[in-house]
C-alpha positions as CSV (number, residue, x, y, z in Angstrom):
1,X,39.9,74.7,120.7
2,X,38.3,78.5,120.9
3,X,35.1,79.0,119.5
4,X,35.5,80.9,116.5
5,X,33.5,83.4,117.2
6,X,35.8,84.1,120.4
7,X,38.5,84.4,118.1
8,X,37.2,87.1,115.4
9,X,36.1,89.3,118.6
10,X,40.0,89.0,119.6
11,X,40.9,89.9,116.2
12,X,38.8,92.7,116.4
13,X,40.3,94.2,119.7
14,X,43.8,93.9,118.3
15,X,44.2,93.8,114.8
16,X,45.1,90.8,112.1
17,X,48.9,91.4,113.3
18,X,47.9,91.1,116.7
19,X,46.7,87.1,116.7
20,X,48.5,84.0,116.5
21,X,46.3,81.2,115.1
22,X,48.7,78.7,113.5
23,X,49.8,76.0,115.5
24,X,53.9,76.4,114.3
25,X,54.1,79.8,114.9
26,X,51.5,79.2,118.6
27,X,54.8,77.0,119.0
28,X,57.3,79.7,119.8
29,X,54.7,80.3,123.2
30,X,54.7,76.4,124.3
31,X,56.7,77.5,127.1
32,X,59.3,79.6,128.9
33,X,62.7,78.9,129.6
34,X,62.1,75.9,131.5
35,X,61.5,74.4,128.1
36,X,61.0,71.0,129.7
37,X,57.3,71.9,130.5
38,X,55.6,72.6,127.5
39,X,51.6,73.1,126.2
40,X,50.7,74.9,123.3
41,X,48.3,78.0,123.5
42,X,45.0,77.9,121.9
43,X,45.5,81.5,120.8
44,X,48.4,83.9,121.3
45,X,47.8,87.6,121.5
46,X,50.0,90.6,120.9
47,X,48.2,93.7,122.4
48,X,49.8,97.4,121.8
49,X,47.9,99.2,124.4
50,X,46.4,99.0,127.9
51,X,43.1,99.5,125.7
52,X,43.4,96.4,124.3
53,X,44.6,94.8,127.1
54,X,41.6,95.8,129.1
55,X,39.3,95.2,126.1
56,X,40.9,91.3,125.9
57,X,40.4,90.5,129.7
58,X,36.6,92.1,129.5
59,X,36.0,89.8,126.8
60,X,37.8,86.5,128.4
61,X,36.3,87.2,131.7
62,X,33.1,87.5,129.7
63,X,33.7,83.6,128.3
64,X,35.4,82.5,131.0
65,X,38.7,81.7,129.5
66,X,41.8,81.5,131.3
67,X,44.8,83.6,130.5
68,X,48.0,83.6,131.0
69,X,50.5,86.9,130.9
70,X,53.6,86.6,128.8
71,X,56.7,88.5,129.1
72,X,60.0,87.5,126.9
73,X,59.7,84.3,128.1
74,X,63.1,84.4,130.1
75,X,61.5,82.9,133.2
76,X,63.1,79.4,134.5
77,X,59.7,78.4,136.9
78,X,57.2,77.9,134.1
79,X,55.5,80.7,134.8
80,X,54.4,81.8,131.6
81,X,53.3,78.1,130.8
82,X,50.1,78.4,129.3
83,X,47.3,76.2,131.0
84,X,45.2,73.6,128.4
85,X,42.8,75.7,126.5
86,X,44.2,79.2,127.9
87,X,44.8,82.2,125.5
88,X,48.7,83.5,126.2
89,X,48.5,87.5,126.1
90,X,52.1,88.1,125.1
91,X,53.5,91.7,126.0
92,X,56.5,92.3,124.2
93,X,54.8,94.8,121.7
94,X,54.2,97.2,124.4
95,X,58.2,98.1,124.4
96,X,58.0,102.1,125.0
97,X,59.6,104.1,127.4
98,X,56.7,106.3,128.1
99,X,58.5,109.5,130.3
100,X,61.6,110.0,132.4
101,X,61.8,112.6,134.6
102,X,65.2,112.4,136.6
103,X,65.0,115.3,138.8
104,X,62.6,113.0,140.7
105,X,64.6,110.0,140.1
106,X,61.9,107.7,138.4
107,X,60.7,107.0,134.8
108,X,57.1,105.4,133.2
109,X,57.7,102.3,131.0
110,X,55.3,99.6,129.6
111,X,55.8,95.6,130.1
112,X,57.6,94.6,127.1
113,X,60.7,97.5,128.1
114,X,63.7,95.3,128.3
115,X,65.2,95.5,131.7
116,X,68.6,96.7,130.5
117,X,67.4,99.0,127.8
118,X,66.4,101.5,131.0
119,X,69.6,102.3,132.3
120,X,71.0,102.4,128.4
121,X,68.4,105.6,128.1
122,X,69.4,107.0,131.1
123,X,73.5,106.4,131.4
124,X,74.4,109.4,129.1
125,X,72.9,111.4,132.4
126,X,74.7,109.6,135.2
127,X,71.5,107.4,136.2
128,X,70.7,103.2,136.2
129,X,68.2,100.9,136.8
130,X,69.4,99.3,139.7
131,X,67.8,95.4,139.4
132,X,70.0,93.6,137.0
133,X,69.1,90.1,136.3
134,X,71.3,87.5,134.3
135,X,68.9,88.2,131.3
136,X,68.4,91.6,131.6
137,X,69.6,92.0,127.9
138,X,66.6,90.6,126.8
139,X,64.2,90.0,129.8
140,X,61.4,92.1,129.9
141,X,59.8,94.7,133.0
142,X,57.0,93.0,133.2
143,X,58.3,89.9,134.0
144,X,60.5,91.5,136.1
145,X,57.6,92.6,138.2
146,X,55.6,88.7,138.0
147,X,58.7,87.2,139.3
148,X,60.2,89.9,141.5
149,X,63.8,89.2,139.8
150,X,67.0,89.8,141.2
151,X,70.3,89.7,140.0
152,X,73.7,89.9,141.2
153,X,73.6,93.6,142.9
154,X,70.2,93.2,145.0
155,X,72.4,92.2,147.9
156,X,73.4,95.7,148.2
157,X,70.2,97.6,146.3
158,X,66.9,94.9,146.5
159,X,64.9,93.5,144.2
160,X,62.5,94.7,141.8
161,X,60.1,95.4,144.2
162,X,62.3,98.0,145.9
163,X,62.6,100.0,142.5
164,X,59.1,99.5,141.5
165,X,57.0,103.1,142.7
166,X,53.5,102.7,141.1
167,X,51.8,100.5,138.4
168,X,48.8,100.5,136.0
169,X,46.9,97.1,135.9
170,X,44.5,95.7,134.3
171,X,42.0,93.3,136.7
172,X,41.5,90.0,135.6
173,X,37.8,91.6,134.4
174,X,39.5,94.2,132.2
175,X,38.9,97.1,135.1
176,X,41.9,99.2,134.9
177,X,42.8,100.2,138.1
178,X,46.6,102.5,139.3
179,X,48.3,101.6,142.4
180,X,51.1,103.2,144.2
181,X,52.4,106.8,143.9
182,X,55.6,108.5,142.0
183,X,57.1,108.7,145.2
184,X,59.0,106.7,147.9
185,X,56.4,106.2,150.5
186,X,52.8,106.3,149.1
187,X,50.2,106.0,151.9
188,X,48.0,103.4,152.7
189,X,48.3,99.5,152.0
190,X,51.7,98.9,150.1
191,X,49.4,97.3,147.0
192,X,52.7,97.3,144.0
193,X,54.0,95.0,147.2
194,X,51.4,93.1,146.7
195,X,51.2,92.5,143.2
196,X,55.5,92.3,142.6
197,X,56.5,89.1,142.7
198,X,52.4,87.6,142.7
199,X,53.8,85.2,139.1
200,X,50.8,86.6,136.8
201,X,47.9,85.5,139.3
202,X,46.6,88.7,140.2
203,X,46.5,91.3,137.1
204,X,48.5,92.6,134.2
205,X,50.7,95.6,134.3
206,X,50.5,98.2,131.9
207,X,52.6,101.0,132.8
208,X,55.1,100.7,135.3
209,X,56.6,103.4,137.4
210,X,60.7,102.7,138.4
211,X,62.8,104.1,140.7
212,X,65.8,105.5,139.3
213,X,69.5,105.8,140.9
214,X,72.6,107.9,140.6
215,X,75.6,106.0,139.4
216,X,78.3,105.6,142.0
217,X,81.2,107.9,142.0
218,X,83.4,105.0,142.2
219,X,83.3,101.1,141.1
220,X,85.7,98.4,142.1
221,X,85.8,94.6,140.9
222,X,87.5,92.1,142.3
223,X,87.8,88.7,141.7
224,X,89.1,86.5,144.5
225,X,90.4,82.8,144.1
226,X,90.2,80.1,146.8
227,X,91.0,76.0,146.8
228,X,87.6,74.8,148.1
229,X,84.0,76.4,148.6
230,X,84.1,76.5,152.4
231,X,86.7,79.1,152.3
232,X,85.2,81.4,149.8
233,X,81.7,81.2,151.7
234,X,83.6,81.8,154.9
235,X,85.3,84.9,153.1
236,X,81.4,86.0,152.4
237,X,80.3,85.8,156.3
238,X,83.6,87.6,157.0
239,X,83.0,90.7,154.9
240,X,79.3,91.1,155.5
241,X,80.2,90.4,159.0
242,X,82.9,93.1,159.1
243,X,80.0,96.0,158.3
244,X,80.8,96.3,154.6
245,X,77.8,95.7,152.3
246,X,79.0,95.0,148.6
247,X,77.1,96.1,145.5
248,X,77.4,92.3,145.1
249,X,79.5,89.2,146.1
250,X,79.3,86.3,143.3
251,X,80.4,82.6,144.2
252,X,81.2,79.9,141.1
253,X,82.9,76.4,141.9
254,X,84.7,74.3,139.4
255,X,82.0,73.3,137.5
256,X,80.8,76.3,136.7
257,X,83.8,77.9,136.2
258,X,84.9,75.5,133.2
259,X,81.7,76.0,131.6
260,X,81.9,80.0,131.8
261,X,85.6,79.8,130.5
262,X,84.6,77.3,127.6
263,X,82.2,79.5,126.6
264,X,83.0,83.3,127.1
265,X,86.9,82.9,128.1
266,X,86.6,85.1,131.1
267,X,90.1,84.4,132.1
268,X,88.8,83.0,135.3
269,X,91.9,81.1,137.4
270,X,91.9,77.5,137.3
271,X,90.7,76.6,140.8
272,X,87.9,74.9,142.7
273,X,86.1,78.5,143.5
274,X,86.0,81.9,142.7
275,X,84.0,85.2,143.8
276,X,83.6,88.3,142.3
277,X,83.5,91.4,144.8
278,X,81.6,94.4,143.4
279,X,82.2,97.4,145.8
280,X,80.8,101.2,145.1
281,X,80.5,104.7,146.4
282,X,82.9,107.1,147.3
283,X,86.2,106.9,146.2
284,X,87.9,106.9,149.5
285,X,85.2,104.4,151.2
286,X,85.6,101.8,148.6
287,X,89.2,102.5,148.9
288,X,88.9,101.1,152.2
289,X,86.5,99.1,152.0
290,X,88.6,97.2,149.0
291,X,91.8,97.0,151.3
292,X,89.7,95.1,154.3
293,X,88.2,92.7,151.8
294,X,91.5,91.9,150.4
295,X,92.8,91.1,154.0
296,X,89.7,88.7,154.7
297,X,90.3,87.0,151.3
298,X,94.4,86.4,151.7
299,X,94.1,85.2,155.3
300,X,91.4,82.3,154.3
301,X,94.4,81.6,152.0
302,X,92.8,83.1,148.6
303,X,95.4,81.8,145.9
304,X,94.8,84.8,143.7
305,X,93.7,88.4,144.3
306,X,92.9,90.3,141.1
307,X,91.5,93.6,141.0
308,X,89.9,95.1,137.4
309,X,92.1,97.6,136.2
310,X,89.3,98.9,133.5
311,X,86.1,98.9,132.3
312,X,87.0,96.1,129.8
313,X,88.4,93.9,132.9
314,X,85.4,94.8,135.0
315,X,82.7,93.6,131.8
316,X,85.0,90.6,131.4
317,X,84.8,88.9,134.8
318,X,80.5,89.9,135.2
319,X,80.5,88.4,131.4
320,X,81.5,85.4,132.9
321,X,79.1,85.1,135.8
322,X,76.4,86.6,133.8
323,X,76.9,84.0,130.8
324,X,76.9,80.8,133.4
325,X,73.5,79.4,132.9
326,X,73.9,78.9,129.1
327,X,77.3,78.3,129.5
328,X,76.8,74.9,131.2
329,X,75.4,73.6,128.0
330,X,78.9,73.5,127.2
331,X,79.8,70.8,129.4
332,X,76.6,69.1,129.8
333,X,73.7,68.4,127.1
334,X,70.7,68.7,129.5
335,X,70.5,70.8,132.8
336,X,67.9,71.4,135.6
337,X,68.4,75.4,136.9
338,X,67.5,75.5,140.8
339,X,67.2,78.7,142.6
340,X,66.8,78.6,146.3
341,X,67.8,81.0,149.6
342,X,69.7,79.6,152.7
343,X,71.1,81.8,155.9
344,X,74.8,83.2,153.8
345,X,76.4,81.2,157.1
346,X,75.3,77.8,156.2
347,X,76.7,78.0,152.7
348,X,79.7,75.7,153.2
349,X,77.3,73.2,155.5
350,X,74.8,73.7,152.1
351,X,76.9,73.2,149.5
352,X,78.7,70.1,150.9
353,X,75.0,68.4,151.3
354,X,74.6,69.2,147.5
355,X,77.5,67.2,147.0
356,X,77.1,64.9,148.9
357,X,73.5,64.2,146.7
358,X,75.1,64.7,143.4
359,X,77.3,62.0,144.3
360,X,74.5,59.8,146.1
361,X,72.6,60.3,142.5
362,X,74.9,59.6,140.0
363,X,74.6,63.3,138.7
364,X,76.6,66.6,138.8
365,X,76.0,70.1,140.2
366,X,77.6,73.2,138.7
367,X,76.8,75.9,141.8
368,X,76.9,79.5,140.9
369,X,75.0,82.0,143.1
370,X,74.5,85.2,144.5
371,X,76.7,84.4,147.9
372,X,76.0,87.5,149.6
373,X,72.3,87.1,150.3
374,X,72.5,83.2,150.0
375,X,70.6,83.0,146.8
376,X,71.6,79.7,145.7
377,X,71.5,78.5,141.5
378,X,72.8,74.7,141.5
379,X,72.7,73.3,138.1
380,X,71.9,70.0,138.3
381,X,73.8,68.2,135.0
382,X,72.4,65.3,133.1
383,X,72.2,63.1,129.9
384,X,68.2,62.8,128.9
385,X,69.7,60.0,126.6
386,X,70.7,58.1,129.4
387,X,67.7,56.0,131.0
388,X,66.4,57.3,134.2
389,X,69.1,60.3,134.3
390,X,66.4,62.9,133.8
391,X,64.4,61.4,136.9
392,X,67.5,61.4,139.1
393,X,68.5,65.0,138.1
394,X,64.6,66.2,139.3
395,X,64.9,64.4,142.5
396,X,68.4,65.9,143.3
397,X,66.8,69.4,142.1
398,X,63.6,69.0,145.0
399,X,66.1,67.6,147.5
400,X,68.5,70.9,147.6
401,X,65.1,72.8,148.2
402,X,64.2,70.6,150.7
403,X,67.4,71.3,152.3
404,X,67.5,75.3,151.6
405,X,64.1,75.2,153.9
406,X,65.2,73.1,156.2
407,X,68.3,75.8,156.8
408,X,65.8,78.1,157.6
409,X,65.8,79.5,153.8
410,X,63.1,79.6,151.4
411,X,62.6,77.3,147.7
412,X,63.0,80.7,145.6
413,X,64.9,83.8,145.9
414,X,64.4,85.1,142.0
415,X,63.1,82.6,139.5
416,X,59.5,81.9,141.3
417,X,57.6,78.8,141.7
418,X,55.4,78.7,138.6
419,X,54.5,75.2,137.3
420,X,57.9,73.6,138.2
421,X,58.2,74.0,142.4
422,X,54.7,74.5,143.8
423,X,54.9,71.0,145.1
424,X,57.1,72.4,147.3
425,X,55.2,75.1,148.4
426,X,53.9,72.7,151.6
427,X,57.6,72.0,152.4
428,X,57.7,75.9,153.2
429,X,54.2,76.9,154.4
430,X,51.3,75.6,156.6
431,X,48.1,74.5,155.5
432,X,47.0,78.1,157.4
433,X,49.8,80.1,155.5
434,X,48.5,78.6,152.3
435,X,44.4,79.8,153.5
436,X,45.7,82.8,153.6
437,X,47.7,83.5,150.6
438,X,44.4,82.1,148.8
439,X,42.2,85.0,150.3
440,X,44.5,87.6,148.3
441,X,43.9,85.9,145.2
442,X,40.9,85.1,145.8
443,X,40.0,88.6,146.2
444,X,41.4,90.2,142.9
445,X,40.9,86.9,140.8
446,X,38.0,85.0,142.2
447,X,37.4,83.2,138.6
448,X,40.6,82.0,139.0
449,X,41.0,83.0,135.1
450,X,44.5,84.7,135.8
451,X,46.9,82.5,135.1
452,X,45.7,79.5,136.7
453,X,47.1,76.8,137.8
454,X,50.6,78.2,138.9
455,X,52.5,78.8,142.2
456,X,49.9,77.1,144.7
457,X,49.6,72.8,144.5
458,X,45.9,73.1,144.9
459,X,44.5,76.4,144.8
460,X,41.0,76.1,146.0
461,X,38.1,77.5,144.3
462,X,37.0,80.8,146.1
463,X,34.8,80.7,149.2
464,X,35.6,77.4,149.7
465,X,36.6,76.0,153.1
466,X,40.2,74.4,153.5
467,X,40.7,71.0,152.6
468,X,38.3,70.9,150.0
469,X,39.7,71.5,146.9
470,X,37.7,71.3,142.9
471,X,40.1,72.0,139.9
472,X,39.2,74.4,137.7
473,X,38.0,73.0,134.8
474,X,41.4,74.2,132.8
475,X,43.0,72.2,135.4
476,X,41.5,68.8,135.1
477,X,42.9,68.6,131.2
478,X,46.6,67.9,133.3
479,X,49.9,68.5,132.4
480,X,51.8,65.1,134.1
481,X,52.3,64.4,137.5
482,X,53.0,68.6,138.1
483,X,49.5,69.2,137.5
């Protein structure tokens, strides 16, 4: 437990509304949306400023407690998991747009700005914010920026850190530092590359500077039915490999599909795979564009061609996709959500080894995933009730990201490694790659203070040579076999 004394000098930074003390309420914080990890918080913290932001880390970095950065807790990693007698500095009071300015294409907004809520201020203009995770209804900038999310039209746009120009931090000592420019190409060291996608490790954002785009002139949806998976990832290749880029290109099997129509009623076809082709810009490009896709799709034998004929068809097929992950709780009462990357041409080889460990295990797999960049999201299915199921689930989960690597892909595209896959991380990188990774953090967090204990399986103290590894102290208190 904190020292009391700590506590009151919180409570002085932020206010009595600002400080979480009781243990039911601390409970809401236990974890993020990989709820199967869970550790409650000491202390949870509502800051309303950068001020108080800085003023909290000052005074942490003074005691030497650990911290750990909250968004909305949408993340699926266990990255916002606090660490055994860590403070949880949650950010979702800091919700203000702070400027736009659209001649120069970019507006200033703090953490706790829902994703989606940017584009809804600038629509009315013609302008969007182009990353668009799954949860962007609720999902919050800043941990857009810890986890570097995606969402179905990066294939065409990038990721966060492509929209992301400039950012205020605070350092894990409470210096406030800014980083980047308003513009495109800042010069010097790309340092928002740095800290986009770094899970909480390195700092806190305060004010975040995002790049914003001109709607398209023209938008066409499509969704394209098929009788197995092999076809529909070999209608992916085909497209991409005919020079056309797609805002996006969704794939759902049957699985995935039963669960989205039991839950939303999409009006998805009754068949063993589906995508969803988005295609914008001019009128008479996506015209084309539109017609050549259609040929690809009908001569791999696509059993049903259907483009949106409004606005309303266009929301209903993306509510579908978009509603998939919650959706499979229709269909199954306990569900592991993997995210991994493979080269788009080994999805058929990919996705028939996932089968072929579903059935090996005794469990199912729901696959829905960005196809066009080869962002894979398997959902592995399961009955905690049933002895063992949960154990045979996990080992399917690590076995697809053992086999995304060995593809030549990567164990994350958009959810992160966090608590849940940093065992993994020596499946991907060498003892050398890991050294090095360790001298960033190492030089902005050298306390290790910063959300400890996440992304790396043994994150050496700092200064230390390789292969000698001492927990921090926050570590030693374990969390299971992940810690």
């Amino acid at each position: 437990m904190l020292d009391q004394r700590v506590i009151e000098a919180v409570r002085a930074i932020v206010g009595p509304e600002g400080i979480i003390t009781a243990e039911e309420e601390a409970r809401t914080y236990e974890s993020d949306g990989l709820a199967s990890l869970h550790q409650k918080p000491d202390l949870v913290v509502l800051p309303t400023s950068a001020a108080q932001v800085s003023a909290l880390l000052r005074l942490l970095h003074q005691e030497r407690i650990p911290f750990v950065p909250r968004g909305s807790g949408t993340g699926l990693s266990g990255g916002a998991l606090p660490s055994p007698g860590s403070v949880v500095i949650a950010l979702s009071r800091m919700r203000e747009i702070l400027s736009v300015d659209l001649e120069n294409q970019r507006a200033v907004a703090q953490p706790g700005v829902t994703n989606l809520s940017v584009t809804q201020r600038v629509a009315p203009n013609g302008y969007y914010y182009a990353p668009d995770p799954s949860s962007q209804q609720v999902c919050s900038i800043g941990g857009n920026i810890s986890e570097n999310s995606g969402g179905a039209h990066c294939l065409k746009y990038g990721f966060t850190v492509n929209h992301v120009l400039g950012m205020t931090v605070v350092l894990p000592d409470g210096e406030v530092v800014e980083i980047g420019a308003p513009t495109l190409d800042s010069p010097g060291y790309d340092l928002p590359g740095v800290f986009v996608g770094s899970e909480g490790t390195l700092a806190i954002a305060t004010e975040i500077t995002l790049r914003l785009m001109r709607k398209p002139e023209t938008v066409q949806t499509v969704l394209a039915a098929f009788h197995h998976t092999d076809m529909a990832g070999e209608a992916v290749s085909q497209i991409i490999g005919s020079g056309i880029i797609p805002a996006a290109i969704e794939m759902m099997d049957r699985l995935a599909i039963e669960a989205a129509e039991a839950a939303v009623h999409a009006n998805y076809p009754d068949t063993n795979a589906v995508l969803i082709v988005e295609l914008d810009g001019p009128a008479r490009e996506v015209e084309t564009q539109l017609a050549q896709v259609e040929a690809i799709c009908r001569q791999l034998d696509c059993v049903e061609f259907r483009l949106a004929k409004s606005d309303e068809e266009r929301a209903l097929m993306w509510k579908g996709r978009k509603a998939a992950f919650a959706a499979v709780g229709r269909i199954s009462p306990n569900y592991i959500v993997q995210d991994g990357v493979i080269p788009r041409t080994s999805l058929p080889e990919v996705l028939r080894e996932i089968a072929a460990l579903a059935e090996e295990h005794g469990v199912r797999v729901a696959n829905v995933f960005h196809a066009g960049d080869g962002n894979l999201h398997p959902l592995v299915l399961y009955d905690e009730r049933e002895e063992g199921a949960e154990a045979r689930a996990e080992q399917v989960a690590g076995e697809i990201l053992r086999a995304c690597v060995a593809h030549g892909g990567s164990i994350t595209g958009e959810h992160g490694v966090g608590a849940d896959k940093k065992m993994y991380m020596e499946v991907m990188f060498s003892e050398t790659d890991l050294a090095t990774h360790q001298l960033i953090r190492c030089a902005i967090n050298p306390d290790n203070l910063c959300n400890p204990g996440k992304v790396y399986p043994t994150p050496r103290l700092c200064g230390e040579a390789p292969g000698h590894y001492q927990p921090h102290p926050v570590e030693l208190a374990g969390l299971g076999e992940r810690w």
